[in-house]
ZADO-1210 file (C-alpha; in nm, 4 decimals, padded with zeros to 6 digits):
<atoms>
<atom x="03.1292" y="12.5584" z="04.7747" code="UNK" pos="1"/>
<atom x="02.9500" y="12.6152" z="05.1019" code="UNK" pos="2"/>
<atom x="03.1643" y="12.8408" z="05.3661" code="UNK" pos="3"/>
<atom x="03.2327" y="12.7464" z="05.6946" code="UNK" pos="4"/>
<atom x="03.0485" y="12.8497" z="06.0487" code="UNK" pos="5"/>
<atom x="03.2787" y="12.9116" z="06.3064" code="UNK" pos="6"/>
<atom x="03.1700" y="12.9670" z="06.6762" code="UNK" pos="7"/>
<atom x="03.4453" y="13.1271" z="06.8597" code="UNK" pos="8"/>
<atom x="03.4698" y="13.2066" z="07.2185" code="UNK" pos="9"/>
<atom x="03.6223" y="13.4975" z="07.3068" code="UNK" pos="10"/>
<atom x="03.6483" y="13.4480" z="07.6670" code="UNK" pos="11"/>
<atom x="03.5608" y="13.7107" z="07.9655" code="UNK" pos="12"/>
<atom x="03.7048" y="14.0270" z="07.8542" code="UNK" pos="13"/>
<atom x="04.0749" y="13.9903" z="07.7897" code="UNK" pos="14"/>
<atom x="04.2028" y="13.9840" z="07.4934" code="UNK" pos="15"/>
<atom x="04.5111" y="13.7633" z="07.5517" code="UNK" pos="16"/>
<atom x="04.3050" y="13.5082" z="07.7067" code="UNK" pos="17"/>
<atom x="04.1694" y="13.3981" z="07.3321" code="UNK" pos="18"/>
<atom x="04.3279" y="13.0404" z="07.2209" code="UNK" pos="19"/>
<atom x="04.5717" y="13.0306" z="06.9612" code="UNK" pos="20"/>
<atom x="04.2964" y="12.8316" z="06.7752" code="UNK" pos="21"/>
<atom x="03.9935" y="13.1118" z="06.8089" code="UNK" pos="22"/>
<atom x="04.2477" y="13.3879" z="06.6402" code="UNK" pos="23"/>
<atom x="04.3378" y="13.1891" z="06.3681" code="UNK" pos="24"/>
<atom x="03.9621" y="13.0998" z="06.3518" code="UNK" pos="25"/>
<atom x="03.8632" y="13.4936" z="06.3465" code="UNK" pos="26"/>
<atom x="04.1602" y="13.5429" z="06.0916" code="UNK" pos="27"/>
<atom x="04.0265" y="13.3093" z="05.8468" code="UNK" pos="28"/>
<atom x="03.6664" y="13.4610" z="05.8424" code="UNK" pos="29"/>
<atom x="03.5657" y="13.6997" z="05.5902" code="UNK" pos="30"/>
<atom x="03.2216" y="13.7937" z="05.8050" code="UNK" pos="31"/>
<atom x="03.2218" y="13.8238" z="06.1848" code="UNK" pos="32"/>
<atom x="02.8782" y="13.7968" z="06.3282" code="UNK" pos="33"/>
<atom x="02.8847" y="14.0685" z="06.6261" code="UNK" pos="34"/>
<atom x="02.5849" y="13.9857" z="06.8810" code="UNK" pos="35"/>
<atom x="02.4302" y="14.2598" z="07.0746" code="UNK" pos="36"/>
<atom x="02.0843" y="14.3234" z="07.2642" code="UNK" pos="37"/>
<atom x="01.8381" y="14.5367" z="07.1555" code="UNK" pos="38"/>
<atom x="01.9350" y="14.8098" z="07.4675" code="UNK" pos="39"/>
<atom x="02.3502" y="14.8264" z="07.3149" code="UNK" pos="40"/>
<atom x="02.4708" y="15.0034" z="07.0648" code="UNK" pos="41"/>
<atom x="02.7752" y="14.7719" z="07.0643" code="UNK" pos="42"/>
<atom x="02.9139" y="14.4418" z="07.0672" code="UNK" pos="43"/>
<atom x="03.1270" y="14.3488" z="07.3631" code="UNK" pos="44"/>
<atom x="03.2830" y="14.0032" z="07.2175" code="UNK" pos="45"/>
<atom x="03.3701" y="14.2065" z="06.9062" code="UNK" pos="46"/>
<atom x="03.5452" y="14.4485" z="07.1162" code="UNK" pos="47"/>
<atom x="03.7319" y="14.2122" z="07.2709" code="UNK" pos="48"/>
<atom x="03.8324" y="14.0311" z="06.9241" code="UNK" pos="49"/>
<atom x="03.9270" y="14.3360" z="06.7979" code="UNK" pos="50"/>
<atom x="04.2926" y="14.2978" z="06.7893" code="UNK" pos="51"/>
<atom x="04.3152" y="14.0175" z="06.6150" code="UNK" pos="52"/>
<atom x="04.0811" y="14.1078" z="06.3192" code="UNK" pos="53"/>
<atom x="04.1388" y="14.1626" z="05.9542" code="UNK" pos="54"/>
<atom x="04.1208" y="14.5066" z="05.7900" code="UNK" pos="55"/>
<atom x="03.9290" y="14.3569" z="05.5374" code="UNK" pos="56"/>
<atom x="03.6615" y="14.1684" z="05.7271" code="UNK" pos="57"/>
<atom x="03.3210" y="14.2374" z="05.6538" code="UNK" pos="58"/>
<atom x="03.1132" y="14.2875" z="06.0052" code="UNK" pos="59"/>
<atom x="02.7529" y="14.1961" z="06.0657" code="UNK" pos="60"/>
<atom x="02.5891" y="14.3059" z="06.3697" code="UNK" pos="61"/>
<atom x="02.2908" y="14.0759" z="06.5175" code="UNK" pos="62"/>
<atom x="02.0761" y="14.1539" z="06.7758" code="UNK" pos="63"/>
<atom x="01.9586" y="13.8595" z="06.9869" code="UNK" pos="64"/>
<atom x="01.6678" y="13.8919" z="07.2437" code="UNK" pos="65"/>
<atom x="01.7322" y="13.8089" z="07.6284" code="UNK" pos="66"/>
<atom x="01.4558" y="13.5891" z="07.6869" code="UNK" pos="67"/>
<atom x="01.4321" y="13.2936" z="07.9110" code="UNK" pos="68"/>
<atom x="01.2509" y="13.0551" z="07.6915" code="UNK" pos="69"/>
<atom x="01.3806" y="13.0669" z="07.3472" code="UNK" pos="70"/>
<atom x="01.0559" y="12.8519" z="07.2198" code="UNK" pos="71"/>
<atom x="00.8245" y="13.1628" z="07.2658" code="UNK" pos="72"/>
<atom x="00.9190" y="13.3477" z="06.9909" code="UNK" pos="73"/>
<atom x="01.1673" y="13.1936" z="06.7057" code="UNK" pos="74"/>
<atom x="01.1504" y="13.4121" z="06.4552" code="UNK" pos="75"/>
<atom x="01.4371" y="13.6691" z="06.5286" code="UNK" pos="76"/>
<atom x="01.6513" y="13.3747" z="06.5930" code="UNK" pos="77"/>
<atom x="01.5171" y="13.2434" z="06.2531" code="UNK" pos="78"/>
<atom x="01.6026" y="13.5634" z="06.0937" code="UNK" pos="79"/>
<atom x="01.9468" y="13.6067" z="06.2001" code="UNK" pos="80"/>
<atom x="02.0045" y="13.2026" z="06.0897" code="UNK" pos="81"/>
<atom x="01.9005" y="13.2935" z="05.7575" code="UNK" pos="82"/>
<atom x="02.1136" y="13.6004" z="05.7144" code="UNK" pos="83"/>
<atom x="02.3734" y="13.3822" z="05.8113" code="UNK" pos="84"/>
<atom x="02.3291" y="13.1048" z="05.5638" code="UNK" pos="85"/>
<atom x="02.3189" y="13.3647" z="05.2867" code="UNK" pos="86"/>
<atom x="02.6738" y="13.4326" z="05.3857" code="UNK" pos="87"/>
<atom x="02.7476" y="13.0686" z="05.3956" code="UNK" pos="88"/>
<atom x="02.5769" y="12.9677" z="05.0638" code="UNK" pos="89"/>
<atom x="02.7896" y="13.2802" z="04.9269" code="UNK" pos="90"/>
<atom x="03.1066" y="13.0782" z="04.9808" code="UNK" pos="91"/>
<atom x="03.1846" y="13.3234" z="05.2678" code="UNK" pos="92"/>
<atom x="03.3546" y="13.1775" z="05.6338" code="UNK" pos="93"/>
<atom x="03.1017" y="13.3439" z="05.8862" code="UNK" pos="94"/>
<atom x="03.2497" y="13.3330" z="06.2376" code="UNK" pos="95"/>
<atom x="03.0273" y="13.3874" z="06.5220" code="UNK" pos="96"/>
<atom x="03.1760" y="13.5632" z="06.8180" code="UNK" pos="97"/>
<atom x="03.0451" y="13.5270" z="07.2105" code="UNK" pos="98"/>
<atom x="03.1533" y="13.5946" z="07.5448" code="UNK" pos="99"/>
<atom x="03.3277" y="13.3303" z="07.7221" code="UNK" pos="100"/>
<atom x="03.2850" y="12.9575" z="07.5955" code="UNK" pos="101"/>
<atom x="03.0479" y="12.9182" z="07.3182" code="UNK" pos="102"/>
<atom x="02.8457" y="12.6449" z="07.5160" code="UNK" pos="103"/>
<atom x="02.8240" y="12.7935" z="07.8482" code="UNK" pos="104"/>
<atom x="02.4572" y="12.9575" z="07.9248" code="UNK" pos="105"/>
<atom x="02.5853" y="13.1418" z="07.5493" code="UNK" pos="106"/>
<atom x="02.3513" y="13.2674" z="07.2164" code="UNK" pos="107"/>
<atom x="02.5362" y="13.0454" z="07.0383" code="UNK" pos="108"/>
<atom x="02.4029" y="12.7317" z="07.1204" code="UNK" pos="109"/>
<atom x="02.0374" y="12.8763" z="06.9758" code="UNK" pos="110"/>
<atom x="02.2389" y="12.9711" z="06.6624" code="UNK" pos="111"/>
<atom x="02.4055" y="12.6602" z="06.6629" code="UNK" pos="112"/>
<atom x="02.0695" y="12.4177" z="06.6607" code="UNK" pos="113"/>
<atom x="01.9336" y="12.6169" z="06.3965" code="UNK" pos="114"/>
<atom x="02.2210" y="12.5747" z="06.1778" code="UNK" pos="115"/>
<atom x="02.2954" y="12.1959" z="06.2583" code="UNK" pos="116"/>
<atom x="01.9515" y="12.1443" z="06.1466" code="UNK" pos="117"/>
<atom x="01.9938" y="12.3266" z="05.7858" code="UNK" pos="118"/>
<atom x="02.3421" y="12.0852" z="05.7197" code="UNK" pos="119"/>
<atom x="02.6560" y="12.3746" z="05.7592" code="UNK" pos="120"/>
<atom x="02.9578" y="12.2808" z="05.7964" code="UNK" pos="121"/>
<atom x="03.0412" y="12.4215" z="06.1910" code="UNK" pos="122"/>
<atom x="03.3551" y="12.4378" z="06.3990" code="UNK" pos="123"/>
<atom x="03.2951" y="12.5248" z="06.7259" code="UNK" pos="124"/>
<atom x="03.6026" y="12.6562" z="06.9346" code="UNK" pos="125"/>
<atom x="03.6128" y="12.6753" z="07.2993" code="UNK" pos="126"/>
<atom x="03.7036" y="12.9784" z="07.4962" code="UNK" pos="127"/>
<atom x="03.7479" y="13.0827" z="07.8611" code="UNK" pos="128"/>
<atom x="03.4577" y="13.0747" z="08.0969" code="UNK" pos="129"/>
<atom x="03.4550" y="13.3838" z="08.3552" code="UNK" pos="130"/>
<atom x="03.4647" y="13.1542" z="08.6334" code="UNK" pos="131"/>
<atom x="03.8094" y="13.0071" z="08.4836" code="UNK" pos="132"/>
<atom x="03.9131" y="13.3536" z="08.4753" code="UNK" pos="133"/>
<atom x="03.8359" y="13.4855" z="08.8002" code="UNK" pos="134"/>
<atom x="03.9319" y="13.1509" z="08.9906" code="UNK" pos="135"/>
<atom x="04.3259" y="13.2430" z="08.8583" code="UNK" pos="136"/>
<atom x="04.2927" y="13.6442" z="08.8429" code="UNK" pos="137"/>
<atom x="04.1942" y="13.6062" z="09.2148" code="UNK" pos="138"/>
<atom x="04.3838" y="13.3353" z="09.3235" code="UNK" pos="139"/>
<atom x="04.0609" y="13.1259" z="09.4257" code="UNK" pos="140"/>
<atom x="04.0838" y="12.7181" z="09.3380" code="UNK" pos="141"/>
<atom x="03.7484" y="12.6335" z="09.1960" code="UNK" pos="142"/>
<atom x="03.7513" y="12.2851" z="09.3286" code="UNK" pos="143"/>
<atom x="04.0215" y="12.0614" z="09.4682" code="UNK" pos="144"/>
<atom x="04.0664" y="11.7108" z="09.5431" code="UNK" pos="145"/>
<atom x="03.6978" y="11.5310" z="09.5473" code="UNK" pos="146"/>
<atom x="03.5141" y="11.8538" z="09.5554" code="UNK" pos="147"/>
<atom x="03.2215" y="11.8676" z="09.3979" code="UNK" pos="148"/>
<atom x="03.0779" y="12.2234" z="09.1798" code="UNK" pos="149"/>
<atom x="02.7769" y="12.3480" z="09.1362" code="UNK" pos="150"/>
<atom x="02.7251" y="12.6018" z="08.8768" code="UNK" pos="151"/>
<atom x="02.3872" y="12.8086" z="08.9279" code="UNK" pos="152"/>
<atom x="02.2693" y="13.1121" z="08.7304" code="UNK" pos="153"/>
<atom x="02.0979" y="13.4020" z="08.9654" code="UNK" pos="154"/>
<atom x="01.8381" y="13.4666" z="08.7503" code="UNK" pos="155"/>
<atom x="01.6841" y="13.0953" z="08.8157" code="UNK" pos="156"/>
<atom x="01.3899" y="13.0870" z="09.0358" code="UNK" pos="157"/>
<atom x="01.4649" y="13.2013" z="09.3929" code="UNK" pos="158"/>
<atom x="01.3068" y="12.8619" z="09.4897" code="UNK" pos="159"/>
<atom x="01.5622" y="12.6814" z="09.3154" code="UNK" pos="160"/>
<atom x="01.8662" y="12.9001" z="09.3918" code="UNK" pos="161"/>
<atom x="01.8080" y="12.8362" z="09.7160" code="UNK" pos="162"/>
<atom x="01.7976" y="12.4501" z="09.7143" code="UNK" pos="163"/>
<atom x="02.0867" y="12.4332" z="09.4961" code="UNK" pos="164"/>
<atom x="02.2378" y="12.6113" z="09.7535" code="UNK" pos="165"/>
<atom x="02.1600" y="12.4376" z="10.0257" code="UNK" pos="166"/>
<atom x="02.2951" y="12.1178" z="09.8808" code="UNK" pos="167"/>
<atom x="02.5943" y="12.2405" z="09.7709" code="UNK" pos="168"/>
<atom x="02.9627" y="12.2763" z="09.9013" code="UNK" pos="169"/>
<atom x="03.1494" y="12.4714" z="09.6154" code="UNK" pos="170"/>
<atom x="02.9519" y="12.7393" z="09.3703" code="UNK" pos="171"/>
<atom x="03.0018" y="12.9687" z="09.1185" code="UNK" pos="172"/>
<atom x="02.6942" y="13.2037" z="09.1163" code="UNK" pos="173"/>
<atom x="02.6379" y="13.3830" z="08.7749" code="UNK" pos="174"/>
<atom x="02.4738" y="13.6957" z="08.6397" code="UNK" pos="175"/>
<atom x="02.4691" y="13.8062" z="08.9664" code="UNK" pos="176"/>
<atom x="02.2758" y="14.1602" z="08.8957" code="UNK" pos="177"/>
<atom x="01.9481" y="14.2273" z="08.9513" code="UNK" pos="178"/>
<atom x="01.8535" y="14.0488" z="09.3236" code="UNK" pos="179"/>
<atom x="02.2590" y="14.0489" z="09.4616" code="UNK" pos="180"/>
<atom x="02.0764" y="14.1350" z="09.7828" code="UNK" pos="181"/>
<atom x="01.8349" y="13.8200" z="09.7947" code="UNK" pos="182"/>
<atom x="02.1588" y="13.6354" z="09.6588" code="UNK" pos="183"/>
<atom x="02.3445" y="13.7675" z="09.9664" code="UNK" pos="184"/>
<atom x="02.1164" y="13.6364" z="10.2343" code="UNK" pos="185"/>
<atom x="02.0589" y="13.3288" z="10.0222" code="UNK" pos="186"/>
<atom x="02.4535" y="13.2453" z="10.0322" code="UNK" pos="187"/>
<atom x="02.4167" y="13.3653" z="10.4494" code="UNK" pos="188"/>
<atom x="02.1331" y="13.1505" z="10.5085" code="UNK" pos="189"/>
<atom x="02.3465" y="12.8342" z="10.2878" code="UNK" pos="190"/>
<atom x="02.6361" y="12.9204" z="10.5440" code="UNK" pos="191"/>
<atom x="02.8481" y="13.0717" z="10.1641" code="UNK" pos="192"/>
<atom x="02.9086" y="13.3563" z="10.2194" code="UNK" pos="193"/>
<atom x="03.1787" y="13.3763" z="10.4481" code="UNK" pos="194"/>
<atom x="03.4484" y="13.2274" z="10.1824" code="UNK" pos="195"/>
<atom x="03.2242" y="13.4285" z="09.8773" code="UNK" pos="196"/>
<atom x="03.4465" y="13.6329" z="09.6055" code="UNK" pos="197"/>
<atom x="03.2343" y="13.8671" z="09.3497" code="UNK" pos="198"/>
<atom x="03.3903" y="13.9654" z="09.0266" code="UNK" pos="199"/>
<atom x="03.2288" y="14.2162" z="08.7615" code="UNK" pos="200"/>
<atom x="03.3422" y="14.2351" z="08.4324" code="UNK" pos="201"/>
<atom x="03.6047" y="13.9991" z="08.4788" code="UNK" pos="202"/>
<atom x="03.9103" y="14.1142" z="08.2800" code="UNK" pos="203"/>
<atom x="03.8015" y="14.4332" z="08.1352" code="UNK" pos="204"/>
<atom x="03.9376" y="14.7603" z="08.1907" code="UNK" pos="205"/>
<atom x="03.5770" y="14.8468" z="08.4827" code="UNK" pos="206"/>
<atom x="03.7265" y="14.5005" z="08.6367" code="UNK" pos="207"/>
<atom x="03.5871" y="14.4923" z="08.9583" code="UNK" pos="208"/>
<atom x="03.6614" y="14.2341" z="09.2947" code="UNK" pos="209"/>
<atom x="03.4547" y="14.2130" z="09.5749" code="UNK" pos="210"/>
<atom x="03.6079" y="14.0081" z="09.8894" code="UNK" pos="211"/>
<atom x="03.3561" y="14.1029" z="10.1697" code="UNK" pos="212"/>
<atom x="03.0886" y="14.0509" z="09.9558" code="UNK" pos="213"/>
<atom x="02.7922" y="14.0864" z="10.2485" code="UNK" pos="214"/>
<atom x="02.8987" y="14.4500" z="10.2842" code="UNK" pos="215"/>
<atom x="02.8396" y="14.5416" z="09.9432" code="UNK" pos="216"/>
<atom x="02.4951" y="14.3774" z="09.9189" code="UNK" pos="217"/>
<atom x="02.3642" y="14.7191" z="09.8505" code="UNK" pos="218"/>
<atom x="02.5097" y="14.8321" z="09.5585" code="UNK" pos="219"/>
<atom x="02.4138" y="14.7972" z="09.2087" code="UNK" pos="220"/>
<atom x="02.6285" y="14.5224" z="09.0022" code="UNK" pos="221"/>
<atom x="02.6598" y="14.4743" z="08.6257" code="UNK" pos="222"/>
<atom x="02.4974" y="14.1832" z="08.4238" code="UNK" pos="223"/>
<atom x="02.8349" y="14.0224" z="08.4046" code="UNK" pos="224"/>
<atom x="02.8824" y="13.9254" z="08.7802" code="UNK" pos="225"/>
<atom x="03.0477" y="13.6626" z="08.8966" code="UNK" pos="226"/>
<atom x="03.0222" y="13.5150" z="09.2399" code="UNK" pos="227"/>
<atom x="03.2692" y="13.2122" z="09.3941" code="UNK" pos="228"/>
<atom x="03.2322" y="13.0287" z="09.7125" code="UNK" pos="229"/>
<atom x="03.2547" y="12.6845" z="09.9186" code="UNK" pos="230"/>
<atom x="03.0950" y="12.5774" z="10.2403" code="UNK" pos="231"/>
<atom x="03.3943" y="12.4787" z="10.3849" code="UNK" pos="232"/>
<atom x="03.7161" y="12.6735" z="10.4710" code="UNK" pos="233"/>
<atom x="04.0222" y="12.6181" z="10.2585" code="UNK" pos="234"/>
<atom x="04.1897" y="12.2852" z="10.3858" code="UNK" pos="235"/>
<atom x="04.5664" y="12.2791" z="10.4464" code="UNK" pos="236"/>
<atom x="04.6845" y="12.2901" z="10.0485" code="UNK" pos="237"/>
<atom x="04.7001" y="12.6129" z="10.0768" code="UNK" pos="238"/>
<atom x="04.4553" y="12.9362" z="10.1394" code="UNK" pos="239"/>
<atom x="04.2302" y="13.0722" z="09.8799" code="UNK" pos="240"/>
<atom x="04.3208" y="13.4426" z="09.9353" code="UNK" pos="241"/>
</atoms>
């Protein structure tokens, strides 16, 4: 009998913030799949599993390509679905571990496709995006009332960051990294940046939060940076800060 392909979302970087439903998932696989690029050493979803897994769990590291258009070039994403389908054809319960929820800008969904396609049984469970996360760590609502969110990944084309932003009244900004300083007077030119909160590495022990967030427009951020903001002041619910 065929095992079972769980996709588990581990959330930002806090281990307590995994669902009762995701450790019982993790508990219940004999192989974790631990995805890493080709520049780490490491797995960061694994590390933040890593409390809750067996002693006897068999690991298997995959490396996964950061690339923008996943139609280029298949075949590593081909090669780590076939590894994986050994496992399954094996009788083995393969859960796949990744950062926040398993369908939000995640490898996963790639993964996912590919094994849809081939007839697995899958489970997908969701976890806790870093926007979630940061909106309660800092004490920032998201949206309120009829507000309306737009969710816009800095490494789009500058020509579309910027009309998203123009049109929008509440954002979260992510993998804020490489061009924070053309985000910065992209979010000043939107009239955003005023009510703007940045968080890197949201939950981990290098947790970082960023209130003035012009000021800082200099500095070098990590990949997993986080930025919040609305248009509009807070209204009389209650302040953000």
């Amino acid at each position: 009998m065929k095992g079972t392909f769980y996709g588990i979302g581990v959330g930002p970087g806090d281990p307590e913030l995994l669902t009762v439903k995701a450790i019982h998932a993790i508990q219940a696989a004999d192989v974790l799949i631990a995805p890493k690029t080709e520049k780490k050493e490491d797995s960061l979803a694994l590390s933040i599993a890593r409390p809750y897994l067996r002693p006897d769990v068999e690991i298997v590291y995959q490396t996964f390509p950061m690339v923008r258009d996943f139609a280029q070039d298949t075949r590593p994403w081909e090669a780590n679905r076939d590894e994986i389908l050994a496992l399954l054809e094996a009788g083995k319960n393969v859960a796949f571990l990744t950062l926040g929820d398993p369908m939000f800008f995640s490898t996963y969904i790639y993964i996912y496709r590919l094994l849809r396609d081939a007839h697995v049984r899958i489970e997908t469970i969701p976890g806790v995006p870093a926007f979630a996360a940061i909106g309660s760590r800092t004490g920032y609502p998201i949206v309120e009332g009829d507000d309306i969110l737009s969710i816009i990944p800095a490494t789009a084309p500058e020509e579309k960051i910027q009309r998203a932003l123009a049109a929008a009244d509440n954002v979260v900004l992510m993998k804020v990294y490489k061009n924070f300083s053309q985000i910065v007077d992209d979010l000043e030119a939107a009239q955003l940046s005023e009510q703007a909160v940045l968080v890197s590495r949201a939950g981990l022990p290098e947790e970082r939060v960023i209130r003035d967030v012009p000021a800082h427009r200099n500095e070098k951020l990590n990949y997993l940076s986080t930025i919040l903001t609305r248009k509009n002041p807070p209204n009389k619910k209650g302040a953000d800060r």
